[in-house]
C-alpha positions in Angstrom: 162.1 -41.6 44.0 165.1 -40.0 43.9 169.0 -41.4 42.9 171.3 -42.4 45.2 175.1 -43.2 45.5 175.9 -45.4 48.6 180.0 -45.8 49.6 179.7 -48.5 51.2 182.3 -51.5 52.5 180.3 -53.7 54.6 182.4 -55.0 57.5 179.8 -55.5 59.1 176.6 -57.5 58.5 175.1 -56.8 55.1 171.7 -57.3 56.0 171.5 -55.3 59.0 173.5 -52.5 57.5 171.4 -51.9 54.4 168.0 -52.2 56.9 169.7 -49.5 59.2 170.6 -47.4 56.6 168.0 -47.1 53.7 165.2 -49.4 55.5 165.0 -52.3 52.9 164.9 -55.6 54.6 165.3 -59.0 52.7 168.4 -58.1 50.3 170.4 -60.8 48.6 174.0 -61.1 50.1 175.8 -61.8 46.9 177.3 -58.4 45.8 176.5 -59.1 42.1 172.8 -59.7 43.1 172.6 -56.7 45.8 174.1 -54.0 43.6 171.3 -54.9 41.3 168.7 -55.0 43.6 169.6 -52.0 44.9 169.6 -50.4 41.7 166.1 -51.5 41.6 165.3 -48.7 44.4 167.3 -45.9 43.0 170.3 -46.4 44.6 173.8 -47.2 43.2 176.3 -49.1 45.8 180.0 -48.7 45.5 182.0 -50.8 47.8 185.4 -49.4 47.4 187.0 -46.1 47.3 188.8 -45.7 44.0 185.0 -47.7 42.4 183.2 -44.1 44.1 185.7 -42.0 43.4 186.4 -43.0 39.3 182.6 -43.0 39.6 182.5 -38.8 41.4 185.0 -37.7 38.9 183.0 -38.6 36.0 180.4 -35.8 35.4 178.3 -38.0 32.8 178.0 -40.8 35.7 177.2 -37.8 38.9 174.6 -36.1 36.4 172.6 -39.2 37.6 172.9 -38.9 41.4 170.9 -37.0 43.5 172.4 -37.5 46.6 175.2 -39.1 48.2 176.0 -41.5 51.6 179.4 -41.5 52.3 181.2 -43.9 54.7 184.4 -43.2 56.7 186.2 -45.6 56.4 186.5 -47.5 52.9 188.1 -50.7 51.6 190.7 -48.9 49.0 190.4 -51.1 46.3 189.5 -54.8 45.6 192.1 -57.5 45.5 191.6 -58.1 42.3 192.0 -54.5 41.2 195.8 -55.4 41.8 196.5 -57.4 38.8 195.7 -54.9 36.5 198.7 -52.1 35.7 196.5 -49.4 35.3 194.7 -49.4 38.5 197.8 -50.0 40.6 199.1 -47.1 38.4 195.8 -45.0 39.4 196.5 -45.8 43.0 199.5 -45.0 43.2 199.6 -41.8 41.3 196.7 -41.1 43.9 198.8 -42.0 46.7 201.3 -39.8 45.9 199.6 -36.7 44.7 197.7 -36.4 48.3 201.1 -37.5 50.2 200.7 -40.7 52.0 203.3 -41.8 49.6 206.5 -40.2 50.0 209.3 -40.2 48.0 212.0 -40.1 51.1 210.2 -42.6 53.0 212.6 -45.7 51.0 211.1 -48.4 49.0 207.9 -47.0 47.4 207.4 -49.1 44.8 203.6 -49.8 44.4 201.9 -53.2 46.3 205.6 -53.1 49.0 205.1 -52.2 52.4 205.4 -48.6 52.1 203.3 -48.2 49.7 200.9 -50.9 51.6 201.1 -48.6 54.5 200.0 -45.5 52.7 197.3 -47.3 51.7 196.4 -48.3 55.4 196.5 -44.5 56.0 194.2 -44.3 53.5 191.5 -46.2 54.3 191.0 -44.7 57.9 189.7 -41.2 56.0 188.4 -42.8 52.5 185.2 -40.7 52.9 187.3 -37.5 53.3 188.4 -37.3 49.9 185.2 -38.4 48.3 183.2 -35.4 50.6 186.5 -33.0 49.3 186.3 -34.4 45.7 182.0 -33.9 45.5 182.3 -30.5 47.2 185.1 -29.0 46.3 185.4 -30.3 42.5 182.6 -31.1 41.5 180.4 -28.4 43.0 178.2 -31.1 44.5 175.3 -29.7 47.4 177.1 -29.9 50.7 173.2 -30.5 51.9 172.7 -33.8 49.8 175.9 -35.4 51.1 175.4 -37.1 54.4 178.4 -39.1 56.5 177.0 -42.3 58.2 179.9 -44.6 59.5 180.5 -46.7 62.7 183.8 -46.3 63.0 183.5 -44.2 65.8 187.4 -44.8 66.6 188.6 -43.4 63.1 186.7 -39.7 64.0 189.7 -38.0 65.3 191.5 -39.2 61.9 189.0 -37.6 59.7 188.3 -34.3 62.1 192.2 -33.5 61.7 191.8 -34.5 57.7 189.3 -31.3 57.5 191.0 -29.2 60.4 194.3 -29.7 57.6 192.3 -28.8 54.3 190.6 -25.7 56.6 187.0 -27.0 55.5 184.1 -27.2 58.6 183.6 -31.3 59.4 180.4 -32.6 58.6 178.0 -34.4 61.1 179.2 -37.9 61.4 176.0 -40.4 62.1 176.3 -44.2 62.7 174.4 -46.5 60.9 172.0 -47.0 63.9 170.6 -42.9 64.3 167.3 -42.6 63.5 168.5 -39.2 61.9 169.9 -41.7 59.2 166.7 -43.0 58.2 164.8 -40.2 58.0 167.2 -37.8 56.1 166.8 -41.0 53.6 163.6 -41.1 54.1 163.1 -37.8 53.4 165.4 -37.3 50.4 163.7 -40.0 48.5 160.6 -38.1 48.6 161.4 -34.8 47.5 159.4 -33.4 45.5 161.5 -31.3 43.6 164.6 -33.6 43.3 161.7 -36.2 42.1 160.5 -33.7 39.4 164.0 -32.8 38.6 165.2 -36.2 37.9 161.8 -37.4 36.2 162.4 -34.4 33.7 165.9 -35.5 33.2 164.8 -38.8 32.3 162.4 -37.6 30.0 164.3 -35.6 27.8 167.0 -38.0 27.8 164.3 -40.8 26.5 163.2 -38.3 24.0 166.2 -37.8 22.9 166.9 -41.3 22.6 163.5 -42.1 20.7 164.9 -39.7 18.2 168.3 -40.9 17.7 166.7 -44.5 17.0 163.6 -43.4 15.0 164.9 -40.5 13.3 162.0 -38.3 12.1 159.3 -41.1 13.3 159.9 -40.0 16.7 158.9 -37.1 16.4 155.1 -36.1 16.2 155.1 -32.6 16.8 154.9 -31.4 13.0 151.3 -33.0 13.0 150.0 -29.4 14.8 151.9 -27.9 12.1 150.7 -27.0 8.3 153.1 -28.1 6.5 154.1 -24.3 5.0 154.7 -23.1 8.3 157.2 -25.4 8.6 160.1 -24.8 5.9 163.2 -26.6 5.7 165.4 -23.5 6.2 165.6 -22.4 8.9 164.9 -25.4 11.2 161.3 -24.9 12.7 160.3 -26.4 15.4 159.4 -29.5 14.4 162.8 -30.4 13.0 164.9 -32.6 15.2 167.9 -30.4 15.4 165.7 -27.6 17.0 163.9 -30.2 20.0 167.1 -31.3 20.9 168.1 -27.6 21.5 164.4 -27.1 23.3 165.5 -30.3 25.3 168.7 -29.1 26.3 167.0 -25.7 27.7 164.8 -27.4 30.2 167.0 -29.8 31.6 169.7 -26.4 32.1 166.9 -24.7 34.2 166.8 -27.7 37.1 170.1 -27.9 39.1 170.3 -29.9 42.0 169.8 -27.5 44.7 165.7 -26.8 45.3 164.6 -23.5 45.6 165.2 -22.4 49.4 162.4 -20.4 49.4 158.3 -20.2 48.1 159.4 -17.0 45.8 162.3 -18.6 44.3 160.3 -21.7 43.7 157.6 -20.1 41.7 160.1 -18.3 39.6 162.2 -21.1 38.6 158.7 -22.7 37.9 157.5 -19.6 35.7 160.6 -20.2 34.0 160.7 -23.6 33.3 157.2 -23.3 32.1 158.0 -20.6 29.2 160.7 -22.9 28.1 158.5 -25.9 27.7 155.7 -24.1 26.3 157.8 -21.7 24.4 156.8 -23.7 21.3 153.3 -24.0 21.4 152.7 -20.5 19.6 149.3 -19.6 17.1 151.2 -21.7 14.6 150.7 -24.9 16.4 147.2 -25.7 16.5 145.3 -28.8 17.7 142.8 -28.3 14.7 146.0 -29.7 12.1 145.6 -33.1 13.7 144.2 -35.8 11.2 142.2 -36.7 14.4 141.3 -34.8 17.0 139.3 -37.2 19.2 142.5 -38.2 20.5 145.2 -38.2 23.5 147.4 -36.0 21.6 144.9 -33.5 21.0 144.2 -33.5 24.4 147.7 -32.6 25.4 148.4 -30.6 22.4 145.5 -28.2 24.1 147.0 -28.5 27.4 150.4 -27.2 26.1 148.3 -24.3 24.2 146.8 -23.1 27.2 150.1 -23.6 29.1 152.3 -21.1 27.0 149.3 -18.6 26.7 148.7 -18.1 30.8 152.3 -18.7 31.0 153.5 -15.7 28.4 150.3 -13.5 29.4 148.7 -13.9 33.2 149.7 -14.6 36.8 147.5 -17.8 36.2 149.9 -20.5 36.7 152.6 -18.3 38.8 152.1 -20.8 42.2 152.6 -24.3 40.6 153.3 -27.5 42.5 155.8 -30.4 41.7 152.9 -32.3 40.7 151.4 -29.7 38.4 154.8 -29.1 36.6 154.9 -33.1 36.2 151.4 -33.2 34.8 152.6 -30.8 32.1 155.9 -32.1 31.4 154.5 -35.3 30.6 152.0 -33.8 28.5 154.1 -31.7 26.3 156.6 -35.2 25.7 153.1 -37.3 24.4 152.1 -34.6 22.4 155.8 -34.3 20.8 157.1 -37.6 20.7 156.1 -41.1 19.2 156.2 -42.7 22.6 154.5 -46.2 23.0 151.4 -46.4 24.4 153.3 -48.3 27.6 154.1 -45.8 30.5 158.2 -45.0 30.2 160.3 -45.2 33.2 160.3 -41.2 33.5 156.5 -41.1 33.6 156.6 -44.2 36.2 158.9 -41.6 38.5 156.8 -38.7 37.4 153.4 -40.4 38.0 154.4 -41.4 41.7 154.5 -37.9 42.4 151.0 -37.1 41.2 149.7 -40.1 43.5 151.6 -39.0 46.5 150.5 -35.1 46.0 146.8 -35.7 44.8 146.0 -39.3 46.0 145.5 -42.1 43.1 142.4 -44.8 42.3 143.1 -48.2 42.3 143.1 -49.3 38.5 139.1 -51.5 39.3 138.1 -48.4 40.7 138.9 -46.2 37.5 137.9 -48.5 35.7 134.6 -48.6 36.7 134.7 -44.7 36.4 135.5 -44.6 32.8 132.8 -47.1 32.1 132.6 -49.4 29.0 130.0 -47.1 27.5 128.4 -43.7 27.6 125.5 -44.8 29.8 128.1 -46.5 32.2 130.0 -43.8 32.6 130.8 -42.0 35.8 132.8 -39.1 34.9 130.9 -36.1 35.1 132.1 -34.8 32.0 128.6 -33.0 30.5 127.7 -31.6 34.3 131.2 -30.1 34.3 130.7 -28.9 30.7 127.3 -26.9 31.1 128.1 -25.6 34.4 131.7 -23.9 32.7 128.6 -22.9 29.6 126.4 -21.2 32.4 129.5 -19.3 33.6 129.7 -17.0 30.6 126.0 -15.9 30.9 124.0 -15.0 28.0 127.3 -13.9 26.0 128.1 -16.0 22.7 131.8 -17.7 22.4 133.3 -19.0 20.0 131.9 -19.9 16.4 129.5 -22.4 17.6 126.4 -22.9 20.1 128.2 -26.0 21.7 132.3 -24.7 21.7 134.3 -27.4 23.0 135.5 -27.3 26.8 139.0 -25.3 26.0 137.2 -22.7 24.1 134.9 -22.0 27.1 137.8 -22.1 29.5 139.4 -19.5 26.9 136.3 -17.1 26.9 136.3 -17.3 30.4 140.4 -16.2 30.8 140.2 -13.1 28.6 137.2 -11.9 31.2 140.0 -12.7 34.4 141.5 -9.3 35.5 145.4 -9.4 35.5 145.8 -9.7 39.1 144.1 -12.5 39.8 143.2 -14.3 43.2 143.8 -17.7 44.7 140.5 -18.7 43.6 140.7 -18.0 40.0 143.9 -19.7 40.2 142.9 -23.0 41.2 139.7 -22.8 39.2 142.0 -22.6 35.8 144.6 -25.0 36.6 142.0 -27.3 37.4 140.8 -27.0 34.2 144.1 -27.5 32.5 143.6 -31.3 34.4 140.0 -31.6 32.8 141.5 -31.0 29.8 142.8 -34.4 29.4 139.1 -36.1 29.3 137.3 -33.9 26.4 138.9 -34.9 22.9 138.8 -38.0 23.6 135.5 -38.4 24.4 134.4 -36.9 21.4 131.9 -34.3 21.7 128.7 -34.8 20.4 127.8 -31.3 18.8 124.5 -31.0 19.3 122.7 -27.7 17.5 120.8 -25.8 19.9 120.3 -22.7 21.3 123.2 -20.6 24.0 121.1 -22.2 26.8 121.0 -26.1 27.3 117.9 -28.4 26.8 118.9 -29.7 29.9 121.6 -27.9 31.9 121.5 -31.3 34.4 123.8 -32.8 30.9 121.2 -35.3 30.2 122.1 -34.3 26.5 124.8 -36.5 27.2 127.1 -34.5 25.0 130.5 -37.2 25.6 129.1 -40.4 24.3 132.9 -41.9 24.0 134.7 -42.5 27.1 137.0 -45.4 26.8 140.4 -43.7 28.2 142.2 -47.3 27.3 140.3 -48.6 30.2 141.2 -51.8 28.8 144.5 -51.2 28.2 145.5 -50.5 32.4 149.4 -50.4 31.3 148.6 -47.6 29.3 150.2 -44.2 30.3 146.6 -42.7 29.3 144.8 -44.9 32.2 147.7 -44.6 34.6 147.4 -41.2 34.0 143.8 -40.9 34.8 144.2 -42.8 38.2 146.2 -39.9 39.5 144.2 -36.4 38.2 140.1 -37.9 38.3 140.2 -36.7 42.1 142.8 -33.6 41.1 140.3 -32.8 37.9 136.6 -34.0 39.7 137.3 -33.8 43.7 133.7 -33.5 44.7 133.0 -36.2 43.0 135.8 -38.8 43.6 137.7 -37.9 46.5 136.0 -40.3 48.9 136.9 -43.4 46.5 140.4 -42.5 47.0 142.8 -45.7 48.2 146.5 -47.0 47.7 147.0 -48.5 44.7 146.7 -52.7 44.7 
C-alpha cells in the first residue's frame, strides 16, 4: 500500500467524507482515534494548514509520502495553536511574507482584526500554497498531487491564486466524483510506488537493526572467510560499508515511475547491480556453518542475481514483484532479522500475492507436509527433469550437484541474446531456489542418469519451511512464490488469503 498525506478540515460530515474519499467506512469520529486509524491504512491526516505545511517543508517527514490529497479550503490553524508565541509568530511571519498582511493596512498586530482578516483570506486558497509549496519547493510529482474540495464557491479564488503565480490550475474534484476514488484507488496499488516504499522501509529497518545491535545485526560476514575480510579497508561485511550499499539503493528509486517499459527495465537493471553488487566469488554459500538453511537459500539467490545481472540479458525484463522477491532476499541473507515478518516485508509480500496470487496458510501447509512422505512439493520431479536437461554431459564435482549448480551449468550453455522463453525459465528458477537448502539434499551416489527419473529417490527428505511457525517470514514467503515457483502444479489451489 502506498503512503498518503490527506489535508483535510472536515466541515462537513466525517464519516461520509473519509468513505467518499478513500472508501473506508466505519472510522472513529474522535480526531485522536481517526488520525490513528487512518495511519493504520497508510494514510497521514492533517486537519489544518500550517499542521500540512510545517509537515511539506520538512524533507525527513515528505520522504515518507507517496502522494498527496489536497483540500481547498483549510481551517488555518487550531484555536489552540493561538496560545503559543511561536506559532502566532509562524503565522504571522507567513502572513506577511505572501501579502495578506500589510503593513499600510493600520493595526496589524497578530490575533486583531486585520490580521484576523488576512487570515480569512487565507483560508479560502489554503490548498494553493500547499500545491505551490510541494511543486514548486519541494520538487514533489505534479501527477501524485490530486485537489478534491467541495467548495465549489471558493474556485474562482484559487483559479486567480494560479492565474497570479503564472502556474496552469489543477483539476479541482469534489469529494463525491468517482474520479476521486479511483485515482485512490489506483495509487494505493501501484506497483512501483509499493516496491519503492517497501525498499525504503527495508533499508531504513536494516539500518536500524544495526544501530541497535551493532555488529550482531549483521550476518553477512558468515559467506565470508574471515581473511577476505580485513579490517583495513572496510570490506563488505563491515557496518560502515552496508550503510553506504543501503544508501545506494534507496538513491536509485525516486518517486516518479518509469513512464515507459524501456525506462522501467533500466532502472530495474540498475537497481539490481547495486543490490547484488556485493555478492562477488568472495562471498560464497559454502562459508555458512550450515547450509541446510534459509540463509543459504537466499545467499544463492543473491549469487545468481549479481552473476545474470553483471553478465546476461537474463533478468533485463523484471516485474515489481520479482525485484521484491530479491530485495527481500538479499536483507535475510544480510541482516539478523527475527524470524517474524517486518513491516517492510508485510508491504513487500502484498505485492507478490496481488501479482502471482497467494495460498491460504492450511493450504500451504498441507503442501509443505510434516514429513518427506507427506510432502507435496515437487521438489525431486523438478530436480531430475532440470538433471535430464543437460544430457549426458557431467556438471559439477558430483553425480547429484545441488539444484543451483544445475541451473548454473545450464546458464553458461544460454547464448547472449536470449529469448522470452529462456527468460522466464531462469527467473523461475531463481523462485525455486528458495525450497532446496533447506530441504537438505540427500546425496545419493549414483550414476549421471537417475535410478528413477519419476524422483522416487526422494532426494529432499526435509521439508519443514517453518510450517509450524505460519508468522514466519519463511512460510509467508512460501504462500506467495509455490504457484510463481511450481504453476502446473498449484495454480488451481490458488484463493484469497483467510
Amino acid at each position: 500500500m502506498s503512503d498518503f498525506l490527506w489535508i483535510e478540515d472536515f466541515e462537513g460530515d466525517l464519516r461520509a467524507t473519509v468513505d467518499q474519499v478513500f472508501g473506508l467506512a466505519g472510522c472513529p469520529t474522535a480526531m485522536p482515534d481517526l488520525k490513528a486509524w487512518l495511519g493504520a491504512h497508510g494514510i497521514t491526516l492533517k486537519t489544518t494548514f500550517f499542521d500540512a505545511y510545517r509537515l511539506v517543508r520538512d524533507p525527513a517527514q515528505l520522504a515518507a509520502i507517496d502522494y498527496v490529497v489536497i483540500d481547498i479550503d483549510l481551517k488555518p490553524y487550531e484555536d489552540y495553536d493561538l496560545d503559543d508565541p511561536q506559532a502566532v509568530a509562524e503565522i504571522d511571519r507567513f502572513l506577511r511574507e505572501k501579502r495578506y498582511l500589510k503593513e499600510s493596512a493600520g493595526h496589524t498586530e497578530p490575533l486583531g482584526p486585520a490580521w484576523r482578516a488576512a487570515v480569512s483570506e487565507l483560508k479560502k486558497v489554503a490548498g494553493y500554497h500547499i500545491f505551490t509549496e510541494l511543486l514548486i519547493e519541494a520538487g514533489f510529482p505534479k501527477r501524485h498531487i490530486l485537489f478534491c474540495s467541495n467548495h465549489g464557491d471558493q474556485l474562482t479564488s484559487i483559479a486567480s491564486a494560479f492565474e497570479a503565480a503564472k502556474l496552469a490550475a489543477p483539476v479541482i474534484y469534489t469529494k463525491r466524483d468517482e474520479t476521486v476514488r479511483r485515482w485512490i484507488a489506483d495509487k494505493q496499488a501501484d506497483a512501483y510506488s509499493v516496491l519503492r516504499r517497501g525498499i525504503l522501509m527495508g533499508c531504513a529497518a536494516a539500518e536500524d537493526l544495526m544501530d541497535r545491535r551493532g555488529d550482531d545485526g549483521l550476518v553477512f560476514s558468515l559467506f565470508f572467510k574471515r581473511e577476505d575480510e580485513p579490517e583495513w579497508p572496510p570490506g563488505p561485511a563491515s557496518p560502515d560499508y552496508v550503510r553506504d550499499y543501503l544508501a545506494s539503493m534507496t538513491a536509485l528509486l525516486p518517486l516518479c515511475a518509469p513512464t515507459s517499459t524501456e525506462q522501467r527495465k533500466q532502472r530495474y537493471r540498475i537497481l539490481l547491480h547495486a543490490l547484488s553488487r556485493e555478492w562477488d566469488n568472495r562471498a560464497k554459500v559454502n562459508h555458512l556453518p550450515d547450509k541446510s538453511t534459509y540463509m543459504a537459500s537466499y545467499g544463492t539467490i543473491l549469487k545468481e542475481v549479481r552473476n545474470w545481472a553483471s553478465h546476461t540479458q537474463l533478468l533485463d525484463d523484471l516485474s515489481e514483484a520479482d525485484v521484491a522477491f530479491i530485495f527481500m532476499a538479499d536483507l535475510r541473507a544480510m541482516f539478523a532479522f527475527p524470524r517474524e515478518c517486518q513491516p517492510h516485508e508485510r508491504l513487500l509480500l502484498g505485492l507478490l500475492g496481488r501479482t502471482f496470487g497467494e495460498l491460504a496458510e492450511g493450504v500451504t501447509a498441507d503442501l509443505i507436509g510434516a514429513d518427506a512422505e507427506g510432502r507435496r512439493l515437487p521438489l525431486d520431479r523438478i530436480y531430475f527433469e532440470t538433471k535430464r536437461m543437460l544430457g549426458e554431459r557431467r556438471s559439477a564435482d558430483d553425480n547429484d550437484p545441488y539444484y543451483d549448480q544445475l541451473i548454473r551449468e545450464l546458464e553458461k550453455d544460454t547464448p547472449n541474446r536470449v529469448d522470452e522463453r529462456d527468460r522466464q525459465f531462469f527467473l523461475q528458477s531463481l523462485y525455486r531456489m528458495f525450497w532446496f537448502y533447506p530441504s537438505r539434499m540427500r546425496r545419493v551416489k549414483y550414476g549421471w542418469t537417475p535410478v528413477s527419473d519419476t524422483g522416487e529417490a526422494t532426494l529432499f527428505r526435509h521439508c519443514d519451511f517453518s510450517r509450524t511457525q505460519r508468522e514466519s517470514f519463511a512460510f509467508q514467503l512460501a504462500r506467495r512464490i509455490l504457484i510463481r515457483a511450481f504453476p502446473e502444479s498449484f495454480a488451481s489451489l490458488a484463493n484469497p488469503a483467510k
